[in-house]
DRENDO-1510 file (C-alpha; in Angstrom, 1 decimal, always signed):
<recs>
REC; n; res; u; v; w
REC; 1; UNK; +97.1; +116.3; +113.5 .
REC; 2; UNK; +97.5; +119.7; +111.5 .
REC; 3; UNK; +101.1; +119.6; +111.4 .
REC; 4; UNK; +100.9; +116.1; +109.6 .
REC; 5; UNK; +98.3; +117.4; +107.2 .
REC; 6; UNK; +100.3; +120.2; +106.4 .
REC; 7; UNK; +103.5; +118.4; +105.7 .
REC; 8; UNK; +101.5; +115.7; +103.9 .
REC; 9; UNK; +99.6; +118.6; +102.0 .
REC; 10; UNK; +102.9; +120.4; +101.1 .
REC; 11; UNK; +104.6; +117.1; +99.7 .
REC; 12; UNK; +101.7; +116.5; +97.5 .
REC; 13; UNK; +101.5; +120.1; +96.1 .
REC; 14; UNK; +105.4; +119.9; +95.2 .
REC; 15; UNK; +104.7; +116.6; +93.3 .
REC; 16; UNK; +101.8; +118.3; +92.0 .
REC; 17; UNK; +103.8; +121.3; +90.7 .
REC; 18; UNK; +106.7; +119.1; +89.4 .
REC; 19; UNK; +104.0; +116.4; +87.5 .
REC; 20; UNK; +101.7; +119.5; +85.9 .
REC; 21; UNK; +104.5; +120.1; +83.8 .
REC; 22; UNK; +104.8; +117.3; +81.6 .
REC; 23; UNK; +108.1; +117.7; +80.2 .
REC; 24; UNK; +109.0; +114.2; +81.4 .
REC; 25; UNK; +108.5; +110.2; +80.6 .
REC; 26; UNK; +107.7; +109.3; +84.4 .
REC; 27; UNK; +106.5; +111.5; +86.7 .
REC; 28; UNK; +107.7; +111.8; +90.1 .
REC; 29; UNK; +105.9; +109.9; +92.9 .
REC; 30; UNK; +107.4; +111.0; +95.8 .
REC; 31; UNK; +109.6; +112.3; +98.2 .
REC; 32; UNK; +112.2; +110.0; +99.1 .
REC; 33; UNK; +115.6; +110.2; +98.3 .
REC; 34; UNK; +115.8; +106.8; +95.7 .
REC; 35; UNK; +112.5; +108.0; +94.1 .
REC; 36; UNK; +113.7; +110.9; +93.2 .
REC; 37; UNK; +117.3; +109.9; +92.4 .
REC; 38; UNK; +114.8; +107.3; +90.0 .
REC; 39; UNK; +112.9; +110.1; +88.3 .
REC; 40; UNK; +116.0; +111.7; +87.4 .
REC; 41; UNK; +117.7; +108.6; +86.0 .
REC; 42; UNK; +114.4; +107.6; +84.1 .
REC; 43; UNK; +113.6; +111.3; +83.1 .
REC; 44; UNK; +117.9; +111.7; +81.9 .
REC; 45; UNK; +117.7; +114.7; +84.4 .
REC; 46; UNK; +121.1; +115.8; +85.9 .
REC; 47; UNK; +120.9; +115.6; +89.1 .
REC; 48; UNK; +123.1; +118.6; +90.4 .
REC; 49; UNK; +120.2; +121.1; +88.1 .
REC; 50; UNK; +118.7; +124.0; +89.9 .
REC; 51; UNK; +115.3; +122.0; +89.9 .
REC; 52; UNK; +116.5; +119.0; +91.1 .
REC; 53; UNK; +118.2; +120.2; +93.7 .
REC; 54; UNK; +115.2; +122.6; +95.1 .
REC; 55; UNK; +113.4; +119.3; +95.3 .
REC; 56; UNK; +115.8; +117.2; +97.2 .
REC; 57; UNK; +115.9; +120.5; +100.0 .
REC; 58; UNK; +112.2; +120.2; +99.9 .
REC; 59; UNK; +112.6; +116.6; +100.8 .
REC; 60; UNK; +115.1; +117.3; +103.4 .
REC; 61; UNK; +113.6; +119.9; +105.2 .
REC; 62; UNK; +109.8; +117.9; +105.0 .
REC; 63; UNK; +111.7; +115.0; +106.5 .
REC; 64; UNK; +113.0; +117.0; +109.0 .
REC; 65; UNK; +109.7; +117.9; +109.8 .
REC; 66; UNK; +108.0; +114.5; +110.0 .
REC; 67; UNK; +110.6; +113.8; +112.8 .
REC; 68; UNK; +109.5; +116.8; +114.5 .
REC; 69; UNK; +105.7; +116.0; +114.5 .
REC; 70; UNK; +105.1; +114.7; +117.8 .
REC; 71; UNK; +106.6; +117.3; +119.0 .
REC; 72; UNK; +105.2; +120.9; +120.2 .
REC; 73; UNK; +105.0; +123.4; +117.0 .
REC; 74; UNK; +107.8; +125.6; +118.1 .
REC; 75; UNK; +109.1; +129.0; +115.9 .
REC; 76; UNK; +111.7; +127.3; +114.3 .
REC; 77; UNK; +108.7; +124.4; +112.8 .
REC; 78; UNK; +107.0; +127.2; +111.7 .
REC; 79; UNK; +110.0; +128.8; +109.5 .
REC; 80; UNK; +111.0; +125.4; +108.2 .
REC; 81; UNK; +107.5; +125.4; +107.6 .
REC; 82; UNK; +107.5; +128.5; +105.9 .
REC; 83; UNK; +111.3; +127.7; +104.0 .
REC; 84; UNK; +109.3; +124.9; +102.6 .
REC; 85; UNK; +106.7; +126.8; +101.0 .
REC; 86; UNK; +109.4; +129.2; +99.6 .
REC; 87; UNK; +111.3; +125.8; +97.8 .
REC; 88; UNK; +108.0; +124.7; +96.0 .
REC; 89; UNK; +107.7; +128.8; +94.5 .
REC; 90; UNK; +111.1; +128.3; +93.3 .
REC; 91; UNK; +110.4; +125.1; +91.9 .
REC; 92; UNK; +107.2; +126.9; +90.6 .
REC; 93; UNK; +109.0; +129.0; +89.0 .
REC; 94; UNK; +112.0; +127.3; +87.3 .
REC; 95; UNK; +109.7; +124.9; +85.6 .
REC; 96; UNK; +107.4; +127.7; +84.2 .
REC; 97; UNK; +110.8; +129.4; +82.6 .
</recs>
């Protein structure tokens, strides 16, 4: 069960750093690949920028993760784990710029 609170837990604290900053119309509600191809659209974001792009890695790499939930935490979990928290400092950091 910790491994699904922690992914669930990191996906909400990257939509929490991405919706603090309130430099767009909508904010981003999740994860998924059309939600956030929709927040870009809506927001007139391009979609090949430095931020938009650390949050579609974050999405990949968290999805990769829910399909490795029910199974044994291994090393490599734990580094994409880990890769994940690195992506949402980035993102941290590229919106406070």
């Amino acid at each position: 069960m910790s491994e699904f609170s922690n992914r669930i837990d990191a996906q909400r604290s990257i939509l929490q750093i991405v919706n603090k900053n309130n430099f767009c119309h909508e904010e981003l509600f999740a994860l998924s690949h059309k939600a956030i191809d929709r927040w870009c659209a809506t927001n007139r974001l391009n979609h090949e920028s430095e931020l938009v792009l650390n949050i579609k890695e974050a999405a990949k790499k968290l999805f990769f993760l829910a399909n490795k939930s029910q199974e044994q935490i291994t090393e490599d979990y734990r580094l994409l784990s880990k890769e994940i928290n690195d992506i949402a400092y980035k993102i941290k950091k590229i919106l406070s710029a």
